[in-house]
Residue, then its C-alpha position, 0 to 999 in steps of 0.5 A: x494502513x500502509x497503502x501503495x504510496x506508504x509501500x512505494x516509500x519503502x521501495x525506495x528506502x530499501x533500494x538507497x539502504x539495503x541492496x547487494x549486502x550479504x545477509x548473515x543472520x535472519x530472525x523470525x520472532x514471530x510466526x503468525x506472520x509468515x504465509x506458507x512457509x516454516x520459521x526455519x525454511x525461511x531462515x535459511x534461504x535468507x542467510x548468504x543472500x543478497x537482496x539485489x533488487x526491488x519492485x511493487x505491485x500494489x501494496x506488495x513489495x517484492x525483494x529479488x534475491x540472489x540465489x533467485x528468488x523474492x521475499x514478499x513483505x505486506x505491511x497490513x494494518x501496521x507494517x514498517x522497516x527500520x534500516x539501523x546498525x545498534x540493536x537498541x533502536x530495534x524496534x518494539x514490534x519486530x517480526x523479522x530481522x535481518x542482520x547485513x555483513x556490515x551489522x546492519x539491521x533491517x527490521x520488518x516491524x509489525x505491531x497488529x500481525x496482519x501483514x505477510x512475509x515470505x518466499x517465492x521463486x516466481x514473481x508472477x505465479x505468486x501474483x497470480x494466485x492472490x488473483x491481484x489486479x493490476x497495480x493502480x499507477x499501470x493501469x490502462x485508462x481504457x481497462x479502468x473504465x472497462x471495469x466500471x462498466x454496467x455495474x452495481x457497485x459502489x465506486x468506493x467498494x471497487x476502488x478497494x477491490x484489489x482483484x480490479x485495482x491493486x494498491x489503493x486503500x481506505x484513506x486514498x480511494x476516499x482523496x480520489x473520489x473527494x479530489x474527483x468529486x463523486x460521492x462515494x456510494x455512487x454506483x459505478x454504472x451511473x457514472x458519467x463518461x466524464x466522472x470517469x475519465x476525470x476518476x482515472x485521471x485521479x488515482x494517478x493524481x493523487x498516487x502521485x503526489x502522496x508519493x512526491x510527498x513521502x506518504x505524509x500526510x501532513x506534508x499534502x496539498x491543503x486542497x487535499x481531503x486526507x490531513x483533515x480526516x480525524x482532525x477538525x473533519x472541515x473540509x479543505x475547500x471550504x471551512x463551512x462545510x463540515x466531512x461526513x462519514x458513512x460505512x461502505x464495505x465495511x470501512x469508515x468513509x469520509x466525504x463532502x456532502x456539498x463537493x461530493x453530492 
């Protein structure tokens, strides 16, 4: 699932692709994708536009258009875009396409049809009614530990909530809290000042260097928990201690039962 790394690659792919072209054709090939708007209402606004800027807030990428207004794209469980001129490298799973005045393409694929595409005038309102806290990479220290504050929650559980993080998913909550060393169903109120500190210094950290890396994977750190989920499950700190897993709100968590006690 794209998270805000992987969204944070696409920021970027679109920004050094697809900024200040006119659009002169937009597609939708399928609806189930689109939040609060008709097939028709959103092509229109998008024919004549220009995509002229771009920004993120978690795993939501906001496109400024000019006439004014933003075209949200929410990748899902299996979200892409694809910038190509030949209509034979569309991709399969196409559910939006835009085509540019220089025949380029910019397809937003979508295999499993969770994600979300639509159109907003205002940035903030939109924001929010998805009732979306702050983006993982802003938040304060301060309002980090604020949030962890006399709660029953499990830490993973909260990592998750977007409505008190946005942007961090499954596969990178389960990297902060290994490179953080807490076990995931660890209650947020029985964290110490120091795990604290130490798991907001970790959000950024490893944000961050998913980021320098592209979002991929195999390219991390060897110190990183992520290349060996689903691969040997050893962990990258010692190849005699094998990764566990455990359900925790829902979703398969993986962990070290020696390193995350």
């Amino acid at each position: 699932m794209p998270e805000l790394p992987e969204v944070e690659r696409f920021k970027r792919y679109i920004d050094s692709t697809s900024l200040n072209q006119k659009i002169t054709k937009a597609e939708i090939k399928n609806e189930k994708i689109l939040e609060n708007m008709s097939k028709k209402n959103i092509e229109k606004k998008l024919i004549n536009a220009q995509i002229i800027q771009t920004s993120r807030i978690g795993k939501y990428l906001f496109l400024l258009l000019e006439p004014k207004s933003y075209l949200i794209l929410h990748f899902g469980m299996t979200g892409n875009i694809k910038y190509f001129k030949n209509l034979n490298e569309e991709p399969a799973h196409t559910r939006l396409l835009i085509t540019f005045s220089n025949n380029y393409h910019l397809a937003y694929d979508c295999q499993r049809l969770f994600g979300i595409v639509t159109i907003t005038k205002d940035k903030t309102t939109y924001i929010k009614d998805k009732q979306l806290g702050p983006d993982a990479l802003l938040i304060k220290e301060s309002a980090f530990i604020e949030q962890l504050k006399n709660r029953s929650t499990k830490i993973k559980s909260l990592l998750l909530n977007q409505k008190i993080l946005c942007g961090i998913g499954n596969i990178y909550a389960d990297e902060i809290l290994f490179q953080s060393r807490i076990h995931p169903a660890t209650k947020c109120g029985n964290l110490t000042k120091h795990q604290k500190r130490t798991l907001y210094s970790n959000i950024s950290f490893v944000l961050t260097t998913a980021i320098n890396h592209n979002a991929i994977i195999e390219h991390y750190p060897h110190t990183f928990l992520l290349p060996h989920r689903k691969k040997d499950n050893i962990c990258p700190l010692n190849k005699n201690h094998e990764l566990k897993t455990v359900k925790i709100s829902g979703r398969t968590t993986y962990y070290c039962p020696i390193h995350q006690k």
